[in-house]
ZAVOLUM-861001 format. One line per 2 residues: number of its first residue (from 1); their letters; for each residue x, y, z of N, C-alpha, C. Coordinates in pm, whole numbers, plus 50000, padded with zeros to 5 digits. Example, Ala and Ser with C-alpha at 12.3 -4.5 7.8 and 13.67 -1.06 7.14 Angstrom:
ZAVOLUM-861001
1 = AS = 51319:49431:50780:51230:49550:50780:51320:49670:50780 | 51285:49775:50708:51367:49894:50714:51290:50003:50787
***
This chain:
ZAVOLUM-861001
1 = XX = 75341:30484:14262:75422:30604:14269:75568:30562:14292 | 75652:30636:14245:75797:30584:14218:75873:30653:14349
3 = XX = 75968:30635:14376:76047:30707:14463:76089:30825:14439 | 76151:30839:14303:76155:30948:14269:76083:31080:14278
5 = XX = 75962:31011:14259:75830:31101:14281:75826:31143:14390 | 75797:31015:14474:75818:31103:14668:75877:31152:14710
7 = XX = 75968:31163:14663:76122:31266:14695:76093:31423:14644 | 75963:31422:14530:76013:31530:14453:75872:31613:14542
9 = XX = 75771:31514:14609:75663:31588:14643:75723:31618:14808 | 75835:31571:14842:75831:31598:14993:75920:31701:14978
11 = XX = 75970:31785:14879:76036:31883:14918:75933:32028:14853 | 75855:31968:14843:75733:32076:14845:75719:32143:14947
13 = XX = 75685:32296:14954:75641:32356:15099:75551:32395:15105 | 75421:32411:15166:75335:32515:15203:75438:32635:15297
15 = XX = 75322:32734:15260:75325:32853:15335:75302:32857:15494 | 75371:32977:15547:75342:32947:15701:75180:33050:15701
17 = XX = 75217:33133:15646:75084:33214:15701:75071:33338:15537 | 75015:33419:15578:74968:33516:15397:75113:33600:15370
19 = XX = 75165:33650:15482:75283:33753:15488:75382:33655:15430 | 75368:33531:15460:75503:33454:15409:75461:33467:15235
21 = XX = 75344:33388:15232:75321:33372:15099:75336:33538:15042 | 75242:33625:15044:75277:33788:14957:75409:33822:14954
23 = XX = 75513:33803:15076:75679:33824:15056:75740:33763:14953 | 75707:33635:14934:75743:33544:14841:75706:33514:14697
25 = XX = 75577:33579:14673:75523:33628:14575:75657:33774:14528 | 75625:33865:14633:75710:33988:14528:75816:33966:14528
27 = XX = 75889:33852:14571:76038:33856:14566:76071:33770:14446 | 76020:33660:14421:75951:33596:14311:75976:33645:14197
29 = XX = 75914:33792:14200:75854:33828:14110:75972:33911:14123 | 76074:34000:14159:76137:34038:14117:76256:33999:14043
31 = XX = 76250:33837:14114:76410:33797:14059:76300:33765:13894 | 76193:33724:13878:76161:33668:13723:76195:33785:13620
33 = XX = 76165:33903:13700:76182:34055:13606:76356:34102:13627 | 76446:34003:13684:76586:34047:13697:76644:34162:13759
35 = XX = 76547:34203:13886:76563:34324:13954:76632:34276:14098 | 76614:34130:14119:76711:34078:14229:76761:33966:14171
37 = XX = 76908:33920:14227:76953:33800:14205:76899:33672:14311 | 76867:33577:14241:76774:33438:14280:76880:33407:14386
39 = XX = 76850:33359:14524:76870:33289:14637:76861:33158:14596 | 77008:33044:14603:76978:32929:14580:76858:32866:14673
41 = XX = 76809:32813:14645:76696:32730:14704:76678:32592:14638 | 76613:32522:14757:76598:32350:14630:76455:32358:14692
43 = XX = 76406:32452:14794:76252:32482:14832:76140:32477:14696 | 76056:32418:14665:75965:32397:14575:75826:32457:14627
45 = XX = 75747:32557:14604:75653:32588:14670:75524:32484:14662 | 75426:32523:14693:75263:32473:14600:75211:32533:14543
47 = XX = 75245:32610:14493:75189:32748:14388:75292:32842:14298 | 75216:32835:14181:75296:32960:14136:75312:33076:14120
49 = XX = 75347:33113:14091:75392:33293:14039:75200:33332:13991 | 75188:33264:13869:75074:33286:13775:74967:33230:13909
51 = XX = 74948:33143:13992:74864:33085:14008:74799:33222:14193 | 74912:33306:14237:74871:33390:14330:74825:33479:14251
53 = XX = 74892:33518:14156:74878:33674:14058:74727:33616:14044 | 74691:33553:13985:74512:33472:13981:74429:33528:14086
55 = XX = 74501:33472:14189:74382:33460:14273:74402:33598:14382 | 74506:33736:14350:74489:33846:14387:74404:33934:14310
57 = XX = 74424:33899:14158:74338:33970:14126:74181:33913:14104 | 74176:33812:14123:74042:33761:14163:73986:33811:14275
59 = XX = 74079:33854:14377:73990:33924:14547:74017:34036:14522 | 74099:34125:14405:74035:34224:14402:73923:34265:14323
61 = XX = 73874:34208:14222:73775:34219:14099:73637:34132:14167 | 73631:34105:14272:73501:34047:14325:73460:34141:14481
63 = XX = 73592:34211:14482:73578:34324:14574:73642:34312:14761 | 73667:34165:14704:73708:34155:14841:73834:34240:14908
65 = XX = 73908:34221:14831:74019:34350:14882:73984:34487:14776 | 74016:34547:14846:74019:34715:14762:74125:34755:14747
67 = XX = 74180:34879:14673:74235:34941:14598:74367:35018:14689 | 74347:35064:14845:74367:35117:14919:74447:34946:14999
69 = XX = 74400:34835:14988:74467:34743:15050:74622:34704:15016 | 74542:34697:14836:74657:34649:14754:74765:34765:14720
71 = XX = 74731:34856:14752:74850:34983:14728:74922:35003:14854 | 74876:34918:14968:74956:34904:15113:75032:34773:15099
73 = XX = 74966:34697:15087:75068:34587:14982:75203:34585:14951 | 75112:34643:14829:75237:34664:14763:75393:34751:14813
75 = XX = 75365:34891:14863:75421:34986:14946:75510:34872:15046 | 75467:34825:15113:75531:34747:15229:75613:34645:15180
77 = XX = 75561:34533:15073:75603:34424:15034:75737:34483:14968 | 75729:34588:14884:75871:34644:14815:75989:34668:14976
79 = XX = 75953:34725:15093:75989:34771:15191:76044:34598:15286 | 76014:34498:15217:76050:34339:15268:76002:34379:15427
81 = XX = 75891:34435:15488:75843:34445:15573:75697:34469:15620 | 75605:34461:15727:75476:34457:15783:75484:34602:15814
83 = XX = 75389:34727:15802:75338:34810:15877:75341:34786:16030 | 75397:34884:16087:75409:34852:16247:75274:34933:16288
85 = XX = 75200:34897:16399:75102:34959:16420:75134:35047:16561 | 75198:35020:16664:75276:35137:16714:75402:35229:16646
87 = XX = 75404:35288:16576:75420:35404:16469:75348:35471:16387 | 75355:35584:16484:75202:35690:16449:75195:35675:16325
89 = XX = 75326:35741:16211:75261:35714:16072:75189:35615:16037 | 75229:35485:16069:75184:35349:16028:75078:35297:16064
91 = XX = 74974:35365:16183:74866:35301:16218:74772:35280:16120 | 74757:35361:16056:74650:35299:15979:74683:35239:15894
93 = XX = 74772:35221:15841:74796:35103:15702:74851:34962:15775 | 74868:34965:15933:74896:34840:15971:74728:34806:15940
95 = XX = 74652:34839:16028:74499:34783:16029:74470:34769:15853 | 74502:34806:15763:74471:34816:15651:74549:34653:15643
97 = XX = 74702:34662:15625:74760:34548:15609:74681:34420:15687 | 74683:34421:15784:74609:34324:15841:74469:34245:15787
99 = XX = 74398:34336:15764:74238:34296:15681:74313:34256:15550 | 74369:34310:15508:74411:34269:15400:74481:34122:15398
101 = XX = 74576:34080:15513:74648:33971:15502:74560:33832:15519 | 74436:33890:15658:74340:33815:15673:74260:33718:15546
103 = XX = 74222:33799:15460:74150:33836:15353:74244:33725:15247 | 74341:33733:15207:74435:33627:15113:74471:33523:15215
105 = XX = 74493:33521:15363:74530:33409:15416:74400:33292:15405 | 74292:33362:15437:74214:33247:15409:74118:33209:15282
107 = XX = 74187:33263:15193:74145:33241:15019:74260:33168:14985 | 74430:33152:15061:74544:33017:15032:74511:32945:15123
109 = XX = 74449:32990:15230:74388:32834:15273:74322:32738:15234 | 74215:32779:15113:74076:32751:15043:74163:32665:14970
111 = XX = 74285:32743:14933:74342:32691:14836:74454:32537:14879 | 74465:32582:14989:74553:32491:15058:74713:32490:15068
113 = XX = 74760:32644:15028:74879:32610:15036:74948:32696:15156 | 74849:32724:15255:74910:32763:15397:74871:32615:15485
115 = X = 74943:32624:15602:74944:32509:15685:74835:32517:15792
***
């Protein structure tokens, strides 16, 4: 292995936890669709764009997340924020968010790109 190489794999990151990774997914995904302007970064993830979009809709089409998860998701992730669960409106879609974050944190673990 060349130096070059080790240089290029140590600026690789894993994820800290699922909220990091799903934030980073829709933000991702907005600058690819030109709805935000890209944040310089020289951060390299372990995954891509195509390779979460995979494996969300893989936990939803095997049932593991439902329909009601991913539409809290989504709702919040546009909102660059977590459901608070002390805020009456929000109690229940925090507990929703939560099972839900549970649920992809340890399917990128499987995967290996949380720490």
């Amino acid at each position: 292995m060349t130096v070059q190489n080790m240089k290029s794999f140590s600026t690789i990151e894993k994820f800290h936890n699922a909220e990091q990774l799903w934030f980073w997914f829709l933000y991702s995904r907005q600058v690819r669709n030109g709805f935000s302007q890209k944040n310089i970064s020289s951060t390299k993830r372990v995954c891509e764009l195509l390779d979460v979009e995979t494996l969300i809709t893989k936990l939803y089409l095997s049932g593991s997340l439902t329909r009601e998860q991913l539409d809290i998701m989504k709702e919040f992730g546009d909102k660059h924020r977590c459901p608070h669960q002390h805020i009456w409106a929000e109690n229940h879609k925090a507990a929703v968010w939560h099972s839900a974050m549970q649920i992809l944190e340890s399917a990128a673990r499987n995967k290996e790109w949380i720490d």
